[in-house]
Biopython code that builds the backbone (N, CA, C, O; Angstrom):
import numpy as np
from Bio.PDB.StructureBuilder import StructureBuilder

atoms = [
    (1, "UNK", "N", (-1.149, -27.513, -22.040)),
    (1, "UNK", "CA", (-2.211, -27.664, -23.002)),
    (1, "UNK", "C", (-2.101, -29.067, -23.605)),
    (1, "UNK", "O", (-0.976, -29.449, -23.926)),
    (2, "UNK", "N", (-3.130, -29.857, -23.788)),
    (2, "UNK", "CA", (-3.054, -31.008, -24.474)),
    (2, "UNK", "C", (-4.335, -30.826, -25.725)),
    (2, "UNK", "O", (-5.494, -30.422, -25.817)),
    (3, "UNK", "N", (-3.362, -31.357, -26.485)),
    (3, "UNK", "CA", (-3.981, -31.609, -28.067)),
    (3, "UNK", "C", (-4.523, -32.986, -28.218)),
    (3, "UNK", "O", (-4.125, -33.849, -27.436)),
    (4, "UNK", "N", (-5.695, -33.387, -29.469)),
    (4, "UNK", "CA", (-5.727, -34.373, -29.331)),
    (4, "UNK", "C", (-6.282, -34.367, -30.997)),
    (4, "UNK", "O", (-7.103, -33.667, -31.590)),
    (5, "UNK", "N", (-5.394, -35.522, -31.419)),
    (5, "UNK", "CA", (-5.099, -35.636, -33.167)),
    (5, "UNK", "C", (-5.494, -36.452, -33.693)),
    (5, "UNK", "O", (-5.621, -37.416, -32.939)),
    (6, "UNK", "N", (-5.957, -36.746, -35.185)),
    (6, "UNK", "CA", (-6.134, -37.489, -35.955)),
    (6, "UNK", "C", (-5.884, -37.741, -37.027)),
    (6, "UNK", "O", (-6.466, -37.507, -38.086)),
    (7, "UNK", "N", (-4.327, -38.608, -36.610)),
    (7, "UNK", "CA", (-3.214, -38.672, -37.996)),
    (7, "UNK", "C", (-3.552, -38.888, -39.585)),
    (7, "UNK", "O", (-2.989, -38.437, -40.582)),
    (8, "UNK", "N", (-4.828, -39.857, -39.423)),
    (8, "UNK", "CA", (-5.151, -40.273, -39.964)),
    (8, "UNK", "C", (-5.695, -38.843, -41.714)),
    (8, "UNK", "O", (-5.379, -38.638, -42.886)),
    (9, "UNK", "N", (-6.597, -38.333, -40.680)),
    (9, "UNK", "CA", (-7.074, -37.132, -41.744)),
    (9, "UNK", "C", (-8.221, -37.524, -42.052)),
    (9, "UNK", "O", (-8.736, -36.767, -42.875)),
    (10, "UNK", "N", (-8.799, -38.297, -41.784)),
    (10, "UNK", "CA", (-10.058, -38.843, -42.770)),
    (10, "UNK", "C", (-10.498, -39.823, -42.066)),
    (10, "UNK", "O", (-9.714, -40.305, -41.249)),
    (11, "UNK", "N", (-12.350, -40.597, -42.220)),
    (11, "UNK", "CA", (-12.179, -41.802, -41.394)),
    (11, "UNK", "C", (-12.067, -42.965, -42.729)),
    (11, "UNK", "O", (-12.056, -42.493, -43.865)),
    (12, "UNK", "N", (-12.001, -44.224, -42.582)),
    (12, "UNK", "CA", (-11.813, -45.079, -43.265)),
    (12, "UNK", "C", (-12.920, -45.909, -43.793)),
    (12, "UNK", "O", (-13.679, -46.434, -42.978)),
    (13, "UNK", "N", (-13.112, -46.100, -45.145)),
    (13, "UNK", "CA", (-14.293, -46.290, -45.429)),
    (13, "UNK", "C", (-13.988, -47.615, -45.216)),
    (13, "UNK", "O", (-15.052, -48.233, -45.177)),
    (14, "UNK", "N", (-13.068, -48.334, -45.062)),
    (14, "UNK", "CA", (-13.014, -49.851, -44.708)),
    (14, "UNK", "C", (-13.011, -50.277, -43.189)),
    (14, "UNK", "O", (-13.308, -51.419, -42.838)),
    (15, "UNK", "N", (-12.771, -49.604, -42.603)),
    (15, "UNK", "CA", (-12.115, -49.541, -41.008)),
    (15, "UNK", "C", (-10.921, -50.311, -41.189)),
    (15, "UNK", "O", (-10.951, -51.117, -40.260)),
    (16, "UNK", "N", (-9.934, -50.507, -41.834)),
    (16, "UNK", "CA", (-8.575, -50.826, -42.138)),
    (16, "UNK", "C", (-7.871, -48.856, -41.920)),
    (16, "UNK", "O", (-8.134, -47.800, -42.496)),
    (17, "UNK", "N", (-6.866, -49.280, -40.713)),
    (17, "UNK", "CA", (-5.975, -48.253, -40.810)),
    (17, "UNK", "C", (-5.506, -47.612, -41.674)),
    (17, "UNK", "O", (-4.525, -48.241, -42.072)),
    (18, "UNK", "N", (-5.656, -46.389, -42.418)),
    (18, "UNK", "CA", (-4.897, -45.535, -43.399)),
    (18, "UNK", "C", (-3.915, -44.955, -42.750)),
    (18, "UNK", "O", (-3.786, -44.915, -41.526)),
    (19, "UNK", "N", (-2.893, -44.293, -43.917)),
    (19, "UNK", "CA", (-1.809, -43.489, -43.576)),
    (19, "UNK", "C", (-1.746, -42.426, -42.782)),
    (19, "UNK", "O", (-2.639, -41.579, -42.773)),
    (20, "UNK", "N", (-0.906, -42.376, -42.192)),
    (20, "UNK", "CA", (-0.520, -41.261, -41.095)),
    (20, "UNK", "C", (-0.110, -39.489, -41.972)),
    (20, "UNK", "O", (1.005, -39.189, -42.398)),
    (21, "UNK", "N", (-0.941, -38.891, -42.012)),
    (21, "UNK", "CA", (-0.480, -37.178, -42.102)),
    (21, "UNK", "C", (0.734, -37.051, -40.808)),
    (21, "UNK", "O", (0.737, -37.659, -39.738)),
    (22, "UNK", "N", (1.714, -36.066, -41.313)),
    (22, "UNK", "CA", (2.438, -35.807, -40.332)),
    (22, "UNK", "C", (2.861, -34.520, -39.417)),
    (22, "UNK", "O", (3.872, -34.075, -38.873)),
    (23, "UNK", "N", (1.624, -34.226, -39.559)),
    (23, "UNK", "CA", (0.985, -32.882, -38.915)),
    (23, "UNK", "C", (1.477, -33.352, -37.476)),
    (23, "UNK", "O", (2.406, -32.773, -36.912)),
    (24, "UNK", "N", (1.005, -34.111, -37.080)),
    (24, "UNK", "CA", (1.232, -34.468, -35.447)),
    (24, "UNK", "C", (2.665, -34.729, -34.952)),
    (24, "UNK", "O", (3.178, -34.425, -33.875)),
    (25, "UNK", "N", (3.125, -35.302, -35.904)),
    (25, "UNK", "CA", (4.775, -34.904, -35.349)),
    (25, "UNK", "C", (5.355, -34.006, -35.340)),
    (25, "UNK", "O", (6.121, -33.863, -34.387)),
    (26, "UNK", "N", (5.314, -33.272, -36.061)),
    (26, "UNK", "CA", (5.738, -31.845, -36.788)),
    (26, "UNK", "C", (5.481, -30.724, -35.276)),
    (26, "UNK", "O", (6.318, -30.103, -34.622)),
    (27, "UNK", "N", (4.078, -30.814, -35.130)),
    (27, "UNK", "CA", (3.872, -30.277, -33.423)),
    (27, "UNK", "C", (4.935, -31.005, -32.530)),
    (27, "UNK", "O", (6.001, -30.482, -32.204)),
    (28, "UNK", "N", (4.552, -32.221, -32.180)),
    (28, "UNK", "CA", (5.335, -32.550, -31.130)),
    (28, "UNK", "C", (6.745, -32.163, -31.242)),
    (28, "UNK", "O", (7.104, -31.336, -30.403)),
    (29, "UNK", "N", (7.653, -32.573, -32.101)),
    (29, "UNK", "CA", (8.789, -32.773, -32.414)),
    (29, "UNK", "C", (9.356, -30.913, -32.028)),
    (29, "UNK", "O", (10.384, -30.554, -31.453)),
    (30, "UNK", "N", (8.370, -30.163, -32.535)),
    (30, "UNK", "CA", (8.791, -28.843, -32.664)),
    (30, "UNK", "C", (8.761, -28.018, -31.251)),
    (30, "UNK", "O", (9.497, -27.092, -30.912)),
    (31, "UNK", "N", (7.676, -28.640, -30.517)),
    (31, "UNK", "CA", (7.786, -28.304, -28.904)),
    (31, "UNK", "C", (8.199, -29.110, -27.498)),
    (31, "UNK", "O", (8.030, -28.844, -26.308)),
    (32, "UNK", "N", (9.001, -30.546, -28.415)),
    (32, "UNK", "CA", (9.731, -31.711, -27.514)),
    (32, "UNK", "C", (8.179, -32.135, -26.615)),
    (32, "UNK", "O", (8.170, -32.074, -25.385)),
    (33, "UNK", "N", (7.287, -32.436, -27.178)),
    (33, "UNK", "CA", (5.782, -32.979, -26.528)),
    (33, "UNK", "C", (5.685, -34.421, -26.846)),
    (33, "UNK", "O", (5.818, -34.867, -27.985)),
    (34, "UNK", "N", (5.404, -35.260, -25.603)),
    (34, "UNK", "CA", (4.929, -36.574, -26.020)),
    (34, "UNK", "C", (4.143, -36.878, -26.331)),
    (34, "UNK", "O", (3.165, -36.274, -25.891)),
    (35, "UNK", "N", (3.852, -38.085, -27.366)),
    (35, "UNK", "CA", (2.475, -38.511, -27.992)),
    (35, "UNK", "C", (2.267, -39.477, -27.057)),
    (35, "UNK", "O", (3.175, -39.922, -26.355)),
    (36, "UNK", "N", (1.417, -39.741, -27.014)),
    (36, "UNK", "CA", (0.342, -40.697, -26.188)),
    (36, "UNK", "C", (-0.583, -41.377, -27.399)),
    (36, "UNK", "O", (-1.707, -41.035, -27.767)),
    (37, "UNK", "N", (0.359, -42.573, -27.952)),
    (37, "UNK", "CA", (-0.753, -43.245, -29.247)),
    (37, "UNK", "C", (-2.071, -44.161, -28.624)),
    (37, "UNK", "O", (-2.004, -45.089, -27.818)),
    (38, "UNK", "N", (-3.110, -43.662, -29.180)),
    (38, "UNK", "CA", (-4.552, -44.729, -28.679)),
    (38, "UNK", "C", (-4.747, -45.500, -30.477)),
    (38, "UNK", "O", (-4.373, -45.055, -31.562)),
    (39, "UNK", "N", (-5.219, -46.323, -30.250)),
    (39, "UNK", "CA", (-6.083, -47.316, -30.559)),
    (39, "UNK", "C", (-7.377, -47.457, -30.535)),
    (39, "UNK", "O", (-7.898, -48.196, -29.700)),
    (40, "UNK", "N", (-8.207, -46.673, -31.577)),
    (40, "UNK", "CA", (-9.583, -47.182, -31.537)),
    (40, "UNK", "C", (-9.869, -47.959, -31.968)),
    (40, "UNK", "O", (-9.415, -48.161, -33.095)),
    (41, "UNK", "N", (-10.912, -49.036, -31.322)),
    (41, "UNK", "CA", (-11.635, -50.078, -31.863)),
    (41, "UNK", "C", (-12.960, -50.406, -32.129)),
    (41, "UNK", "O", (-13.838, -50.219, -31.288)),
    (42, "UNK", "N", (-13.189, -50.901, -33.274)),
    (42, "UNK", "CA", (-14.610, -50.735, -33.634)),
    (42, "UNK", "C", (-15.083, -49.593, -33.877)),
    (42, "UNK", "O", (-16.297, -49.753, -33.996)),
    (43, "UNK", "N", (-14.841, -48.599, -34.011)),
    (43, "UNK", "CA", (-14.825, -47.532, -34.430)),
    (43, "UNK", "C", (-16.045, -47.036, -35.720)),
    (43, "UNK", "O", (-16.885, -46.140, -35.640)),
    (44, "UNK", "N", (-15.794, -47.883, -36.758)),
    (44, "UNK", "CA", (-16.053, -47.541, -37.670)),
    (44, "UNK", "C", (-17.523, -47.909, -37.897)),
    (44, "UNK", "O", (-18.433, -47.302, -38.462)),
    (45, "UNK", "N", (-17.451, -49.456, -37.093)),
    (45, "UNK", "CA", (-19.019, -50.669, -36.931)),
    (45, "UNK", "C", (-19.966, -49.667, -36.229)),
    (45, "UNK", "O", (-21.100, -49.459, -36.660)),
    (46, "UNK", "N", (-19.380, -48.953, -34.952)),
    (46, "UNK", "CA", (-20.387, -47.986, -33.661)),
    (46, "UNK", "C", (-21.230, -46.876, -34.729)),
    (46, "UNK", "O", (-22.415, -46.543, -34.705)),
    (47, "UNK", "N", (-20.403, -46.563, -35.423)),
    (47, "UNK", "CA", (-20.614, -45.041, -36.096)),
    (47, "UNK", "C", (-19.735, -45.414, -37.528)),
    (47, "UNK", "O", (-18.519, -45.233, -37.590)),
    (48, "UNK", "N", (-20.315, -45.808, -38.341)),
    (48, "UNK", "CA", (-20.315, -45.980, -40.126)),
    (48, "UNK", "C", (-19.500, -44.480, -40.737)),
    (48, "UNK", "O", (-19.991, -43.377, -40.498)),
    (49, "UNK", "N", (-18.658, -44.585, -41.261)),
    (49, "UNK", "CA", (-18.115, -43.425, -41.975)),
    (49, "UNK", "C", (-19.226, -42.144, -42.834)),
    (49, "UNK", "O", (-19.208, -40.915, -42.896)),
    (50, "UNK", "N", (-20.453, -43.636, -43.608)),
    (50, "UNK", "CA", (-21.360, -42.600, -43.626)),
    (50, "UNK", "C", (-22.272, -42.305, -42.865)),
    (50, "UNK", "O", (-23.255, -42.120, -43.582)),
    (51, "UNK", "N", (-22.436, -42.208, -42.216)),
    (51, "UNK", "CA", (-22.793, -41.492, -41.260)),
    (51, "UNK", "C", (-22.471, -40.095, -40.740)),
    (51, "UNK", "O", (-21.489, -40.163, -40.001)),
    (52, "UNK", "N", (-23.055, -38.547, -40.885)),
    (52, "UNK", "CA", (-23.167, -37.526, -40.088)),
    (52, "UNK", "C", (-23.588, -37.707, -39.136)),
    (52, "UNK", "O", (-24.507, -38.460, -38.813)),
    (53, "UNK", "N", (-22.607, -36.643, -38.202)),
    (53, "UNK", "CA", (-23.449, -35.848, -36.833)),
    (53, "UNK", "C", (-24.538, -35.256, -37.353)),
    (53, "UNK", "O", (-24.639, -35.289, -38.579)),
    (54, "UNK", "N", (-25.700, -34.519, -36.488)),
    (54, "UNK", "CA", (-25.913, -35.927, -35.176)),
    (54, "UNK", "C", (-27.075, -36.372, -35.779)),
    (54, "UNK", "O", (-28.136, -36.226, -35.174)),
    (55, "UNK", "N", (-27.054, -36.853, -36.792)),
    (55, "UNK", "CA", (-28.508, -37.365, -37.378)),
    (55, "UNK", "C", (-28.834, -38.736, -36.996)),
    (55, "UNK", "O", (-29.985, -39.145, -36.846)),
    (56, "UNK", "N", (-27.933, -39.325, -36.866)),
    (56, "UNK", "CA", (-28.270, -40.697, -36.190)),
    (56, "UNK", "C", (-27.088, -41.015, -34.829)),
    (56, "UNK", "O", (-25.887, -40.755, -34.756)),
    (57, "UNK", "N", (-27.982, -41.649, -33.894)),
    (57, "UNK", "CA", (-26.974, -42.324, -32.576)),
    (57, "UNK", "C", (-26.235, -43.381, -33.054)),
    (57, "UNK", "O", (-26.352, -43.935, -34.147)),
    (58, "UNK", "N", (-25.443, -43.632, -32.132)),
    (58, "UNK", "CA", (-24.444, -44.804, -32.673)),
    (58, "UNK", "C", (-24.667, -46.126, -32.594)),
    (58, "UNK", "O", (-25.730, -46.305, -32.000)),
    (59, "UNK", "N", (-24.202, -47.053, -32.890)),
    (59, "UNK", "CA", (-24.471, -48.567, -32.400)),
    (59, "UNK", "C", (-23.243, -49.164, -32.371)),
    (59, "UNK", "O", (-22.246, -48.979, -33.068)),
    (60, "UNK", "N", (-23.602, -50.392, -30.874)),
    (60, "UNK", "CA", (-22.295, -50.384, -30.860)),
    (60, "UNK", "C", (-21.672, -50.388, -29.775)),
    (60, "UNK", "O", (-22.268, -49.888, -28.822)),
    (61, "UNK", "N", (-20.102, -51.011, -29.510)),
    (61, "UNK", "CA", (-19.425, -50.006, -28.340)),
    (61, "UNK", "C", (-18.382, -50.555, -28.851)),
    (61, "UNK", "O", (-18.445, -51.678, -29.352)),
    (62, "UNK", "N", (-17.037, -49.705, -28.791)),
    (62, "UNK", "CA", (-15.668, -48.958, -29.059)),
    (62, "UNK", "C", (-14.980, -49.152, -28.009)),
    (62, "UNK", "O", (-15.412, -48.919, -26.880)),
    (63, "UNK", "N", (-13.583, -49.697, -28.313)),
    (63, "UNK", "CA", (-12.903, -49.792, -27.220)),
    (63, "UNK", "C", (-11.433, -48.807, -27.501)),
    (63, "UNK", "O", (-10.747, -48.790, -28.523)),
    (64, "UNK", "N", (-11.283, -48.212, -26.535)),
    (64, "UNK", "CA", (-9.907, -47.186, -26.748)),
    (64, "UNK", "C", (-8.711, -47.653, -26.277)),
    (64, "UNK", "O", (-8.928, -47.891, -25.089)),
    (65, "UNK", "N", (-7.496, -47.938, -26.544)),
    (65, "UNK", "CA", (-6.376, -49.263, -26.093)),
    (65, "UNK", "C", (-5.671, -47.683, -26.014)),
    (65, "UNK", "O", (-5.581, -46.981, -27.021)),
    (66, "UNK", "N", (-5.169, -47.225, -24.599)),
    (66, "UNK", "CA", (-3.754, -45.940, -24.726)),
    (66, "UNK", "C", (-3.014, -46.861, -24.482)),
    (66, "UNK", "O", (-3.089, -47.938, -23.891)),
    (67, "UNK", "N", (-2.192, -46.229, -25.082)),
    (67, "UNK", "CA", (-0.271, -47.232, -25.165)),
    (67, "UNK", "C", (0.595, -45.579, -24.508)),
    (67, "UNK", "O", (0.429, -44.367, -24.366)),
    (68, "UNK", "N", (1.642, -46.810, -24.280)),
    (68, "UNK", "CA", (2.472, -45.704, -22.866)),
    (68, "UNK", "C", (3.222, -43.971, -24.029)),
    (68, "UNK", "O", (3.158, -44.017, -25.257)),
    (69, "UNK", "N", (3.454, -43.484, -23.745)),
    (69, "UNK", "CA", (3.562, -42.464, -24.310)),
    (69, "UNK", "C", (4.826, -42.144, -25.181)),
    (69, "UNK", "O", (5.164, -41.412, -24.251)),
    (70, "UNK", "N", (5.583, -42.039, -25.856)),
    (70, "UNK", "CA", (6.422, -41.553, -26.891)),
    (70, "UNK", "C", (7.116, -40.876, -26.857)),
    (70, "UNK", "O", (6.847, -40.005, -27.684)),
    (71, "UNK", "N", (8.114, -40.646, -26.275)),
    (71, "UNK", "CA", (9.278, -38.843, -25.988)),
    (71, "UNK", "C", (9.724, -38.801, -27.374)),
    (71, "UNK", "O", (10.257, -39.639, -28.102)),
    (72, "UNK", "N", (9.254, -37.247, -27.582)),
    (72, "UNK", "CA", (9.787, -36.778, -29.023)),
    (72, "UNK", "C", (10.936, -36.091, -29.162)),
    (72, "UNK", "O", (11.583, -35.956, -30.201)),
    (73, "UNK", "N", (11.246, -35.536, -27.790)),
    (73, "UNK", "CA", (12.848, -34.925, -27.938)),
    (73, "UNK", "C", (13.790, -35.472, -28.820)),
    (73, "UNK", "O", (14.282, -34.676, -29.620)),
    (74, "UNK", "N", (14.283, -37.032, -28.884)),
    (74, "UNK", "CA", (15.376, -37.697, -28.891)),
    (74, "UNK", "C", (15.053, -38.091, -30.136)),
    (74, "UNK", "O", (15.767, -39.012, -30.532)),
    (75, "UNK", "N", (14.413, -37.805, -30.727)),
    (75, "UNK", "CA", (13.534, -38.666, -32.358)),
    (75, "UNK", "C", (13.192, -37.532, -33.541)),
    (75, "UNK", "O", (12.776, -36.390, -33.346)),
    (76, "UNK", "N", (13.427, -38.043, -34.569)),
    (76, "UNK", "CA", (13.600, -37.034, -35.987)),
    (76, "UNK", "C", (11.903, -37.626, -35.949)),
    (76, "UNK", "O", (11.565, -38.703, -35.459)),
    (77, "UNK", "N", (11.114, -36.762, -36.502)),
    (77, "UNK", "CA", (9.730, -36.615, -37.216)),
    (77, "UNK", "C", (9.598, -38.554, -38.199)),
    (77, "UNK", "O", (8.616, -39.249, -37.937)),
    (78, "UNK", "N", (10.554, -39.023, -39.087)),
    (78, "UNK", "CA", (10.411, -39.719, -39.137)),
    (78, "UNK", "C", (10.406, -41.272, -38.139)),
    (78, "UNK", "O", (9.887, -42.370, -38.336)),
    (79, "UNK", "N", (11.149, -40.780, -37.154)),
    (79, "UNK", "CA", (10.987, -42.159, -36.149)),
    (79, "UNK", "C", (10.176, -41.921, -35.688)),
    (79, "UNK", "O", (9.207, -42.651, -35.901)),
    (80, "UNK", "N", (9.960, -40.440, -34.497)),
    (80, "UNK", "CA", (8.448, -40.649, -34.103)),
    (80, "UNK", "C", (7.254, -41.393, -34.758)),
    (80, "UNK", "O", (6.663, -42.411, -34.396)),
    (81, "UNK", "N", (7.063, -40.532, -35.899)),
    (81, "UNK", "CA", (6.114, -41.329, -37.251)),
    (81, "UNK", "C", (6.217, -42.977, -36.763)),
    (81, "UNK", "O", (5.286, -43.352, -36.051)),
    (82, "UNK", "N", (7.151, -43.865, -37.052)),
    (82, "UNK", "CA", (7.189, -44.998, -37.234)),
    (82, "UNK", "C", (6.553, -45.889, -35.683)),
    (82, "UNK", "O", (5.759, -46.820, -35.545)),
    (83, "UNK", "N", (7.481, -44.931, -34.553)),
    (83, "UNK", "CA", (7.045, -45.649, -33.228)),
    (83, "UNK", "C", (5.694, -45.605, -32.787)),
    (83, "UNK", "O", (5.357, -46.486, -31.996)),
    (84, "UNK", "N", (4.716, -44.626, -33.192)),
    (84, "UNK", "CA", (3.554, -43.976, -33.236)),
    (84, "UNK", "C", (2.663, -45.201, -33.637)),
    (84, "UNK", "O", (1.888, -45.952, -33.046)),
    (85, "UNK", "N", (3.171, -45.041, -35.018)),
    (85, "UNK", "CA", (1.896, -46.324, -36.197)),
    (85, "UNK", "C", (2.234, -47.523, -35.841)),
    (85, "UNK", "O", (1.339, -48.364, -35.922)),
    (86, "UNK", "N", (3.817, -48.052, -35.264)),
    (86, "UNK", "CA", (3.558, -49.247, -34.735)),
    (86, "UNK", "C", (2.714, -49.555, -33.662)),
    (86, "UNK", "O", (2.149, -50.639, -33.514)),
    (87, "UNK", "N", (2.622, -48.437, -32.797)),
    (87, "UNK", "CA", (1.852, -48.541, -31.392)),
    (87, "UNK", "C", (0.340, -48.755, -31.644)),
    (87, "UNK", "O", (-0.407, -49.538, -31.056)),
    (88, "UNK", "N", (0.022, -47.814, -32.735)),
    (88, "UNK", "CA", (-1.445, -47.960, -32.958)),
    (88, "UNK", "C", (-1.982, -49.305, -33.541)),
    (88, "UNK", "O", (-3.054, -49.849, -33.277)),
    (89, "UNK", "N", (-0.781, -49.812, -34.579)),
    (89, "UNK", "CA", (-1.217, -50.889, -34.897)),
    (89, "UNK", "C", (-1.346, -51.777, -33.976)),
    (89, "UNK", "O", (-2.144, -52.711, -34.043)),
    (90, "UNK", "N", (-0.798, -51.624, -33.313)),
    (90, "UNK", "CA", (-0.196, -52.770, -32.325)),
    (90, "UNK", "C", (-1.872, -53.028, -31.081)),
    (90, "UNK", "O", (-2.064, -53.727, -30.086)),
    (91, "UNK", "N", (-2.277, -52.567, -31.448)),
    (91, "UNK", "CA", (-3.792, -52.237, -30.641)),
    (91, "UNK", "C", (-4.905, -52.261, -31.438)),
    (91, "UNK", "O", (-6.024, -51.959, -31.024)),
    (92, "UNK", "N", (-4.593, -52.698, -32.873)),
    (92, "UNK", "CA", (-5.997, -53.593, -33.320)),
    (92, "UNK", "C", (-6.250, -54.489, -33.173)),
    (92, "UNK", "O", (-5.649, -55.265, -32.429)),
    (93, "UNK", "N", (-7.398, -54.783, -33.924)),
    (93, "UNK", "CA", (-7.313, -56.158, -33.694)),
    (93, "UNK", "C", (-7.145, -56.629, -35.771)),
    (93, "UNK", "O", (-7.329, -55.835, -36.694)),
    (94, "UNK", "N", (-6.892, -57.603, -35.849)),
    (94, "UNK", "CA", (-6.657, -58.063, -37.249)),
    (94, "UNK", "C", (-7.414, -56.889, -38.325)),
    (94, "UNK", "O", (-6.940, -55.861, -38.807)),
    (95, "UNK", "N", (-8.623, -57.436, -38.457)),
    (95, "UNK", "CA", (-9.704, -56.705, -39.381)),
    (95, "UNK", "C", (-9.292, -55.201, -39.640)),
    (95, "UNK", "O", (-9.730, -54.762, -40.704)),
    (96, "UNK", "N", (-8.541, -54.324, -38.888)),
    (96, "UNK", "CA", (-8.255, -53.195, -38.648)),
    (96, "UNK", "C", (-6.882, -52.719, -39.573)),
    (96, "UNK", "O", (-6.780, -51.889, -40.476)),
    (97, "UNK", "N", (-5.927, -53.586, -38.960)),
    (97, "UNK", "CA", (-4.961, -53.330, -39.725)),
    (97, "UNK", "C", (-4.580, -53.400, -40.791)),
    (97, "UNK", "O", (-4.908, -54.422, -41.394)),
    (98, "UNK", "N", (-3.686, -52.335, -41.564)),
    (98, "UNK", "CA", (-3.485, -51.912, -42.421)),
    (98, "UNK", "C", (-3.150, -53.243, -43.982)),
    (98, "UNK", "O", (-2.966, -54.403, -43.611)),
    (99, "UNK", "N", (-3.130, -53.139, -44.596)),
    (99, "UNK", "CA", (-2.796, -54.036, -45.950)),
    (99, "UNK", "C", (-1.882, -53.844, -46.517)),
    (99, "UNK", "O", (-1.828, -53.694, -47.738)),
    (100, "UNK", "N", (-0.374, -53.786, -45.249)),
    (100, "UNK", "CA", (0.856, -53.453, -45.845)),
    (100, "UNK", "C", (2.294, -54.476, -46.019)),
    (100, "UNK", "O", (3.302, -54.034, -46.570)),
]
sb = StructureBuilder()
sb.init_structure("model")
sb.init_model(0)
sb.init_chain("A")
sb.init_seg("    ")
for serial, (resi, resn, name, xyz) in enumerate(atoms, 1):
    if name == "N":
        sb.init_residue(resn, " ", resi, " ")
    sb.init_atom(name, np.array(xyz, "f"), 0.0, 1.0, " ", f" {name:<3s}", serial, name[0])
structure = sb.get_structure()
C-alpha cells in the first residue's frame, strides 16, 4: 500500500514552506516504510491557496522534484523529520523556502 502525505497540514498562504506535522513519520517509523520526499513547485502561483475545488481551473504549471527515498528503519522520528525537510527544501527554488 502506498500513502501519500502532506506534512505540511495546511497550504501556505505565502508559498514559503511551513512546518512539518509529524504524522508522517510516526507511520513510517512505526511500519519501517520509506519516505519518498517530493518537492512541489509553484504550487501555490498554479492554484492560489484561496482558491476552492473545483470552482476555478488552475493557471500555471508545477513542477514535482522526487528525491531518492529515506529508510526509516535505522532513524528515530526526529531524524527522519530532519532528512525529510532537508530534502524538500533542497528542491525549491529560493522564493519557497522557509524563513529560518
Amino acid at each position: 500500500m502506498h500513502l501519500c502525505a502532506f506534512p505540511e497540514g495546511t497550504r501556505s498562504k505565502t508559498g514559503r514552506l511551513l512546518p512539518f506535522k509529524n504524522g508522517v513519520y510516526k507511520m513510517a517509523s512505526k511500519v519501517g516504510a520509506p519516505i519518498i520526499p517530493l518537492s512541489i513547485v509553484a504550487a501555490g502561483e498554479a492554484h492560489p491557496s484561496s482558491w476552492m475545488f473545483p470552482r476555478r481551473s488552475c493557471r500555471g504549471i508545477c513542477k514535482v522534484v522526487v528525491h531518492e527515498p529515506i529508510e526509516s528503519n535505522d532513524k528515530t522520528e526526529a531524524e527522519l523529520a530532519e532528512l525529510v525537510r532537508a530534502a524538500v527544501i533542497d528542491g525549491l527554488p529560493e522564493h519557497q523556502r522557509p524563513l529560518e
